[in-house]
PAMARGU-178186 format. One line per field, with one value per residue: residue number from 1; x, y, z of N, C-alpha, C in turn; residue in one letter. Coordinates in steps of 0.05 Angstrom, whole numbers, plus 5000, padded with zeros to 4 digits. Layout:
k <- c(NUM,...) $
nx <- c(X,...) $
ny <- c(Y,...) $
nz <- c(Z,...) $
cax <- c(X,...) $
cay <- c(Y,...) $
caz <- c(Z,...) $
cx <- c(X,...) $
cy <- c(Y,...) $
cz <- c(Z,...) $
r <- c(A,...) $
This chain:
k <- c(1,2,3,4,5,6,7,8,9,10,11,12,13,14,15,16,17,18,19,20,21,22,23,24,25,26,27,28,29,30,31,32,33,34,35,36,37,38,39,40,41,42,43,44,45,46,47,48,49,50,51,52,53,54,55,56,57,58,59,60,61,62,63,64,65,66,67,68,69,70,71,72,73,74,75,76,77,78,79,80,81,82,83,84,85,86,87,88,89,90,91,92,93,94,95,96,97,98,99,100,101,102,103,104,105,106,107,108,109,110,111,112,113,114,115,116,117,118,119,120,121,122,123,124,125,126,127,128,129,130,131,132,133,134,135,136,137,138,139,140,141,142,143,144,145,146,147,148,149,150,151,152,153,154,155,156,157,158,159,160,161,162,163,164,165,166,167,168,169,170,171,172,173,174,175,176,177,178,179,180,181,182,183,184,185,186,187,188,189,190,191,192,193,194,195,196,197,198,199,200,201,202,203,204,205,206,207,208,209,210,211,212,213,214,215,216,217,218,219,220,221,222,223,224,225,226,227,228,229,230,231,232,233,234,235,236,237,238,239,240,241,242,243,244,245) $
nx <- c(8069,8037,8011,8011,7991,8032,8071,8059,8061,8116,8101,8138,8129,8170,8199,8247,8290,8316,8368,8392,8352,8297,8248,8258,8245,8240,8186,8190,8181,8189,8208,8202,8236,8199,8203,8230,8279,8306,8354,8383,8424,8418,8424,8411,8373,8365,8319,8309,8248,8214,8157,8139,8162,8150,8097,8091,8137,8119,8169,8160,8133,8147,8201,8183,8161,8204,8240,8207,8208,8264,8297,8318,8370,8336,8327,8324,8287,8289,8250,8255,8215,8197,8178,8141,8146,8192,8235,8264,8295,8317,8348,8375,8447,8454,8415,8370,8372,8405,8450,8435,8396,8437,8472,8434,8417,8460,8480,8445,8394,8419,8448,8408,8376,8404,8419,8359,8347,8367,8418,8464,8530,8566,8599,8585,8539,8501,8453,8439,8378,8353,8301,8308,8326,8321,8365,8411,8418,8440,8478,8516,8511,8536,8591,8606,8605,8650,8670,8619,8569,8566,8529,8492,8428,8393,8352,8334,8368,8372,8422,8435,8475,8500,8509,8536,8583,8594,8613,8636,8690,8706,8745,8738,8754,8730,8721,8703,8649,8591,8549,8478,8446,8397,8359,8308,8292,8262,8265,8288,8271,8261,8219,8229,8233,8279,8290,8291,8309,8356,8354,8376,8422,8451,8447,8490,8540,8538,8560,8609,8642,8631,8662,8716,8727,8728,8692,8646,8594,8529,8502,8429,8398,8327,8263,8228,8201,8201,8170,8141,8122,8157,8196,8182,8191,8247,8264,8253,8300,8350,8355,8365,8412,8448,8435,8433,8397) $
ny <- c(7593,7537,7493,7432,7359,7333,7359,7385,7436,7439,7459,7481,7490,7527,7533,7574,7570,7627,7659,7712,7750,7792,7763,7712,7678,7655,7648,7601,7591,7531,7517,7454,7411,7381,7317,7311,7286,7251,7230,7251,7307,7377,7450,7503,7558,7615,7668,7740,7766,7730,7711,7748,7745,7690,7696,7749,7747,7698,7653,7604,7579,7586,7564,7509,7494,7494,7473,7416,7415,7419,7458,7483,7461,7421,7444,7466,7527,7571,7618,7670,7697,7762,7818,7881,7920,7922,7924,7953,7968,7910,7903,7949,7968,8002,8002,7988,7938,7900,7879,7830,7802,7801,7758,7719,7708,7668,7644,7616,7614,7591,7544,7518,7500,7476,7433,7398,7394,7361,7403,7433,7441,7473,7535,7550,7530,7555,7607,7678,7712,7782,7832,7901,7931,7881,7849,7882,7874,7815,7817,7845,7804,7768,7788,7786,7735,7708,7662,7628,7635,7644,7665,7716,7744,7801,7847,7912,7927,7957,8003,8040,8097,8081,8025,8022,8042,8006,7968,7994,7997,7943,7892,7845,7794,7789,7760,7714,7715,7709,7748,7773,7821,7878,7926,7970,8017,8064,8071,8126,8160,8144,8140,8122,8097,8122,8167,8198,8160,8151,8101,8073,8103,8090,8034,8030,8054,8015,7975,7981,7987,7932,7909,7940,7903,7849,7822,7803,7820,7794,7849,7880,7935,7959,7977,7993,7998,7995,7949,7892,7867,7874,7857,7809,7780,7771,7738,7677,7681,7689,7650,7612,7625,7622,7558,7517,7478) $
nz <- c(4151,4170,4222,4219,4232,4234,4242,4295,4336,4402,4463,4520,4599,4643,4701,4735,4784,4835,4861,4856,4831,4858,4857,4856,4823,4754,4703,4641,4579,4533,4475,4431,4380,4328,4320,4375,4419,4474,4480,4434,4414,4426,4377,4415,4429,4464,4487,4489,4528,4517,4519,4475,4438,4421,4418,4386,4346,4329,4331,4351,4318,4263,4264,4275,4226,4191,4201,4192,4144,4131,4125,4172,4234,4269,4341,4402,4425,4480,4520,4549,4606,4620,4661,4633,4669,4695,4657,4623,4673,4675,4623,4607,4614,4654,4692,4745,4759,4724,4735,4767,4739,4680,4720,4739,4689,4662,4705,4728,4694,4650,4660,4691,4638,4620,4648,4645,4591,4533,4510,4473,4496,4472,4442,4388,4386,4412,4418,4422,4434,4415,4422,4411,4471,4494,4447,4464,4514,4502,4473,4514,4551,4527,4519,4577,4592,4561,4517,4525,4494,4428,4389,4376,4358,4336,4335,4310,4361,4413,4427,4465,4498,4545,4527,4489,4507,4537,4504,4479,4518,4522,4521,4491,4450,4391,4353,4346,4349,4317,4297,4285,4258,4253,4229,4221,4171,4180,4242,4256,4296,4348,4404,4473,4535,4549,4526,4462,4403,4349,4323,4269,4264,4319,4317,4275,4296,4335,4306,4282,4323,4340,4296,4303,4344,4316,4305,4250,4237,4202,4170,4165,4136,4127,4093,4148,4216,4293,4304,4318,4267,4236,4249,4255,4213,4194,4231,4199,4161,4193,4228,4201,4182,4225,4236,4189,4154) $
cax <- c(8070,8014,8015,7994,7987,8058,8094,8052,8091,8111,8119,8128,8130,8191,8200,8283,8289,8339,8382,8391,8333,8277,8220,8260,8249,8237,8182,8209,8178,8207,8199,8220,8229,8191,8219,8245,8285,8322,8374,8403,8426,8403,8427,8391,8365,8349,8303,8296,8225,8199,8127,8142,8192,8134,8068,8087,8147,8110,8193,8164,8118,8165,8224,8172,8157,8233,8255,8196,8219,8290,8304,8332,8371,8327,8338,8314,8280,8280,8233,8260,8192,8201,8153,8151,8155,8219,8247,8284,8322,8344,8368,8393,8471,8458,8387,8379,8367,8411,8467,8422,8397,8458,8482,8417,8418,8488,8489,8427,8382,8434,8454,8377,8368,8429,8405,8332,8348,8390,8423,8493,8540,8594,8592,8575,8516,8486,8453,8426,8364,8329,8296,8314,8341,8336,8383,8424,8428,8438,8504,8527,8525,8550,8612,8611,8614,8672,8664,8609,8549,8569,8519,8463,8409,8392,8331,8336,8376,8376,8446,8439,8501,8512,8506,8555,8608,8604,8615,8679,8700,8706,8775,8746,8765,8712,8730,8691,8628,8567,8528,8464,8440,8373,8342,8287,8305,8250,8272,8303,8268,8234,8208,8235,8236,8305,8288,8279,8335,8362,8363,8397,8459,8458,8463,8514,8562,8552,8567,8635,8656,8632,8676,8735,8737,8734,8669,8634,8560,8511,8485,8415,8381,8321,8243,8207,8195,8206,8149,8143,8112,8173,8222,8176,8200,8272,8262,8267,8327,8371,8352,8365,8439,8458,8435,8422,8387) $
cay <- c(7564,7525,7472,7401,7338,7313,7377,7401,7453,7426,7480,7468,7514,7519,7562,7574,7591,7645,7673,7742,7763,7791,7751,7696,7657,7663,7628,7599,7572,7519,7505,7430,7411,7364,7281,7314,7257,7263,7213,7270,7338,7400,7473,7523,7593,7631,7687,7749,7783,7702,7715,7775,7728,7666,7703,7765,7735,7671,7642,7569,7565,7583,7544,7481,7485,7502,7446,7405,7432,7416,7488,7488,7445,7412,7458,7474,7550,7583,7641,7681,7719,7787,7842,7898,7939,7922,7912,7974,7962,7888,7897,7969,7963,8022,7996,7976,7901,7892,7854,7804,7798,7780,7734,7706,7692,7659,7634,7604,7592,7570,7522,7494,7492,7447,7393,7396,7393,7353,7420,7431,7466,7487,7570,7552,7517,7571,7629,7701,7734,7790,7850,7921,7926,7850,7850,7895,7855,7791,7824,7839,7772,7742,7800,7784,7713,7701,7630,7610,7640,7646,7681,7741,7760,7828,7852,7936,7931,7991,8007,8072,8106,8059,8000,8022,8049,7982,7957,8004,7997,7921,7881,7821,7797,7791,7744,7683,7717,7704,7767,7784,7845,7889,7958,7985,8045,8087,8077,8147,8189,8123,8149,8108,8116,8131,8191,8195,8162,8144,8069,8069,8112,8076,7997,8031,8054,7979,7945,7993,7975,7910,7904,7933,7882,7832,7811,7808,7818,7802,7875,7894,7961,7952,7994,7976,8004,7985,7935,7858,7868,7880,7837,7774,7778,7772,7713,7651,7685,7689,7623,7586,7634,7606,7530,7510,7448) $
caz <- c(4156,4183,4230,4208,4255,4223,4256,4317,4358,4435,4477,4550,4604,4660,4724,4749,4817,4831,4883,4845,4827,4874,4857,4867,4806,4732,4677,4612,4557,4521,4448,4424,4354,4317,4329,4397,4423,4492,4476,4426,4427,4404,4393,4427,4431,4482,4468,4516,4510,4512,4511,4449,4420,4415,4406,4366,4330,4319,4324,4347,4294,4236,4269,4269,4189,4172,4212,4184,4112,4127,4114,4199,4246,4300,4365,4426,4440,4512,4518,4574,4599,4637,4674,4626,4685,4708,4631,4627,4701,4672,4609,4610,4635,4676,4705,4781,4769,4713,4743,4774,4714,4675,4732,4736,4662,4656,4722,4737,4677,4632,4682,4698,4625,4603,4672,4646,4569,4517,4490,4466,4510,4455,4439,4370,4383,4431,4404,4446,4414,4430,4402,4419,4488,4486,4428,4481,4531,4490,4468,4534,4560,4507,4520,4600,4595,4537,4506,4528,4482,4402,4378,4382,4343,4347,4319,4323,4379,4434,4440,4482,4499,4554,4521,4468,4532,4540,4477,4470,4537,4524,4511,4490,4426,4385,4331,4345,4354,4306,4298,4258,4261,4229,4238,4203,4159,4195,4269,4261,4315,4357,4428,4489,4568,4559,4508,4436,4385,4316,4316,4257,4266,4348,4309,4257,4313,4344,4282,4284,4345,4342,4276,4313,4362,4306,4296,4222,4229,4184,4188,4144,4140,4108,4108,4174,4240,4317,4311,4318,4247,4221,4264,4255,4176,4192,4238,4193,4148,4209,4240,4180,4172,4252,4235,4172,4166) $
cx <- c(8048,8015,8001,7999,8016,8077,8080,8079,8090,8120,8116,8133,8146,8188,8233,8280,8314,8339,8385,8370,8308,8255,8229,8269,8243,8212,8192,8184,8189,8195,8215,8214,8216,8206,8235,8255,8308,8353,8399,8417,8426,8413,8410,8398,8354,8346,8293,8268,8207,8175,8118,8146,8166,8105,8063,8104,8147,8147,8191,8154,8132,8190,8206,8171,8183,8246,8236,8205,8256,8305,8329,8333,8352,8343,8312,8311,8276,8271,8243,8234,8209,8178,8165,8151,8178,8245,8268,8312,8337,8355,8385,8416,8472,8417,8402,8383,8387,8446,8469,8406,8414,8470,8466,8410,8437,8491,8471,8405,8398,8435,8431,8368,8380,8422,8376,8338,8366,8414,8451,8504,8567,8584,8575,8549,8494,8476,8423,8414,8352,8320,8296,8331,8343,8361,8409,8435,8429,8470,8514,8530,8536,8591,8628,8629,8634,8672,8645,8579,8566,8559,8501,8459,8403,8379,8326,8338,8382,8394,8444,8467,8509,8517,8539,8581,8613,8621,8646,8691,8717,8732,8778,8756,8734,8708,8714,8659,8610,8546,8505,8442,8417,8364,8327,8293,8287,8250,8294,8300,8245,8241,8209,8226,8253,8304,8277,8307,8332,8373,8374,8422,8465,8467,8489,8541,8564,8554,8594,8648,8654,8659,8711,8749,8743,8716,8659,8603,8548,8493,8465,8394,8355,8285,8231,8210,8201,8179,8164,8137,8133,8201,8210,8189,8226,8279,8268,8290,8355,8368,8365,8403,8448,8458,8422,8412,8410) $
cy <- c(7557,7505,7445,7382,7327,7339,7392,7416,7434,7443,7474,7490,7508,7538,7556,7588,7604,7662,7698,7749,7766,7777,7725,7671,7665,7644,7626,7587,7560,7505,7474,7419,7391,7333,7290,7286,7263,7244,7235,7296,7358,7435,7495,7549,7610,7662,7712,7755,7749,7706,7734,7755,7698,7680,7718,7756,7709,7651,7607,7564,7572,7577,7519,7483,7490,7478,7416,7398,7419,7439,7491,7460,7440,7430,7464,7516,7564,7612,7646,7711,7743,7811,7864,7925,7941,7917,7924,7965,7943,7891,7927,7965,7983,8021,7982,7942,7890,7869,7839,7803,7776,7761,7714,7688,7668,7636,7612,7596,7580,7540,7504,7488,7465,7425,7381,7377,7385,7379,7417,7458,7485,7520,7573,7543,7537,7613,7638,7716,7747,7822,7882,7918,7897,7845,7864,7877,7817,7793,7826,7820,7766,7757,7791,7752,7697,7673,7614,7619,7658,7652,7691,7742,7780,7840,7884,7940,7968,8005,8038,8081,8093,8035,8008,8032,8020,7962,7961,7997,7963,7903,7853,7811,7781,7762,7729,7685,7725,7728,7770,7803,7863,7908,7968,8018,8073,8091,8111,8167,8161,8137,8126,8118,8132,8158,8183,8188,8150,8128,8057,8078,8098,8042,8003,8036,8027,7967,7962,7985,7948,7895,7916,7914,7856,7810,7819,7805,7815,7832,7880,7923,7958,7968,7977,8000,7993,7978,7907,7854,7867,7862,7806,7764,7767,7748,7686,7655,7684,7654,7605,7598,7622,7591,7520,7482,7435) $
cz <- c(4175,4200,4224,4237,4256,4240,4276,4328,4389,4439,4506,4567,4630,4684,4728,4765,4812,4858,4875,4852,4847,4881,4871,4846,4779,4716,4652,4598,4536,4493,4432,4402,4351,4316,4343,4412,4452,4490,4456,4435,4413,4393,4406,4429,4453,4479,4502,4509,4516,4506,4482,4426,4409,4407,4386,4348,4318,4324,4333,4324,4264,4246,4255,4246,4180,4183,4192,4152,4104,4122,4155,4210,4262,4323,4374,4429,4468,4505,4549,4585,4618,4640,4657,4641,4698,4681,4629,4649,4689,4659,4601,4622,4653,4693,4732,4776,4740,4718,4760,4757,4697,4683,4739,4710,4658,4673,4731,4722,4654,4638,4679,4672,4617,4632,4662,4610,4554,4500,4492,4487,4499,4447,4416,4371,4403,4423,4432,4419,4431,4404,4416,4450,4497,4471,4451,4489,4523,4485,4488,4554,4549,4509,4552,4601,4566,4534,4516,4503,4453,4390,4391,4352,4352,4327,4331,4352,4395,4440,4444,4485,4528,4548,4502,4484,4531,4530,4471,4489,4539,4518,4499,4456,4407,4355,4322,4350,4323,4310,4281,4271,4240,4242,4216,4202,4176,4225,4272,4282,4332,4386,4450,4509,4563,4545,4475,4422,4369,4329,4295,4261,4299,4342,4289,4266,4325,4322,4277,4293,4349,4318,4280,4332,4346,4291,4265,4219,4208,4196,4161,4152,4114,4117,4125,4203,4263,4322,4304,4281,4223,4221,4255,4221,4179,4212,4214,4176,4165,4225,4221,4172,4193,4245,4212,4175,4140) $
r <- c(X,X,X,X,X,X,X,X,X,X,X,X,X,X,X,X,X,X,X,X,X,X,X,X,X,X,X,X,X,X,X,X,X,X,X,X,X,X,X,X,X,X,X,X,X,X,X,X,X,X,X,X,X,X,X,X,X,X,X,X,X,X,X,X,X,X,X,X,X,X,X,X,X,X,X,X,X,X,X,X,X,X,X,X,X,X,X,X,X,X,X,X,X,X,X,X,X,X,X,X,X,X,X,X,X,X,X,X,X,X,X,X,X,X,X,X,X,X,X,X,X,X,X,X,X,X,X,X,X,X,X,X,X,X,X,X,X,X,X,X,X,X,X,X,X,X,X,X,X,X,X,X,X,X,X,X,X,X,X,X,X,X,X,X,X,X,X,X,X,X,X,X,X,X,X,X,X,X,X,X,X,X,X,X,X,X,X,X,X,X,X,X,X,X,X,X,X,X,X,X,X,X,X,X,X,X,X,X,X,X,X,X,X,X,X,X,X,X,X,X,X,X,X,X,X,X,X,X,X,X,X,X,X,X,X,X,X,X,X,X,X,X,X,X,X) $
């Protein structure tokens, strides 16, 4: 999809201060649909990876033509950026900075988004993407903080063997949660910090346990790799399964 003059992208760009986190504060970038209107309200996405999530997954510029298209609701994108030197610590549940992190997320840009932005604050209307240990830690918010975030995307998510402790360890009930889920058939031997693992049989045990707690993922296995190349494809099929237009 191309951009024309009739559906430019608006993207704007945010900072959230923060009591957690070391730096202090966070940048966002904010993607706003086409006849953005502040009088309404919108649902929204927030996207870990933000800078990944907007440059390599193109996800404003094929939101704007599916919205344009009528193919997607009108919504609001948050690009949550992050140092990929500290990426590991946040969203690993067993990293140093990961629970200022999560309470940073939940607590403090949720918050500065919904004062800044018309968005909706119902569960359904609030969707967590990310891609690999994004996807991770998209799920475990959405597990920490119970009714407030209704869906994840999860684009060959990382679930390490802590993530998935987590997962089991968890009591919440799962019911009401909106999953969609994808791993490329050849993540079988992908090379991490954390070591080397099968990203398929690691998303097929979370779509287990996610399915004992109650949840019904869309789950697809399909050929690709642990690239953007492969994730950016599966972008407007899940956008358009969250919020149809």
């Amino acid at each position: 999809m191309s951009d024309t003059p009739s559906v430019k992208r608006t993207i704007v760009k945010e900072t959230v201060e923060s009591r957690f986190l070391p730096e202090g504060s966070r940048p966002l970038r904010i993607f706003l649909p086409p006849g953005y209107n502040e009088v309404l309200s919108y649902p929204v996405i927030y996207c870990q990876d933000g800078e990944d999530f907007f440059n390599f997954g193109r996800i404003a510029t094929q939101a704007n033509g599916l919205i344009a298209e009528g193919e997607l609701e009108p919504l609001i994108i948050v690009g949550v950026d992050v140092d990929k030197k500290v990426r590991t610590a946040e969203y690993a549940p067993d990293g140093e900075r990961y629970e200022a992190y999560v309470r940073f997320f939940a607590e403090e840009l949720v918050p500065a988004v919904e004062r800044l932005y018309p968005v909706r604050r119902e569960p359904e209307h609030i969707l967590l993407a990310g891609d690999s240990l994004g996807g991770t830690v998209s799920l475990l918010i959405a597990l920490r903080y119970p009714g407030k975030f209704g869906g994840v995307l999860s684009l060959s998510g990382a679930f390490y063997p802590s993530a998935l402790a987590v997962l089991s360890a968890s009591e919440a009930d799962l019911g009401g949660l909106r999953m969609y889920m994808t791993v490329g058939l050849q993540e079988t031997e992908f090379e991490t910090d954390r070591g080397t693992f099968d990203f398929v049989e690691l998303n097929r045990r979370a779509k287990q346990l996610l399915e004992i707690k109650g949840a019904r993922p869309v789950y697809i296995e399909r050929n690709g790799t642990h690239i953007w190349g492969y994730w950016q494809k599966d972008v407007p099929e899940a956008l358009k399964w969250f919020f149809p237009g």
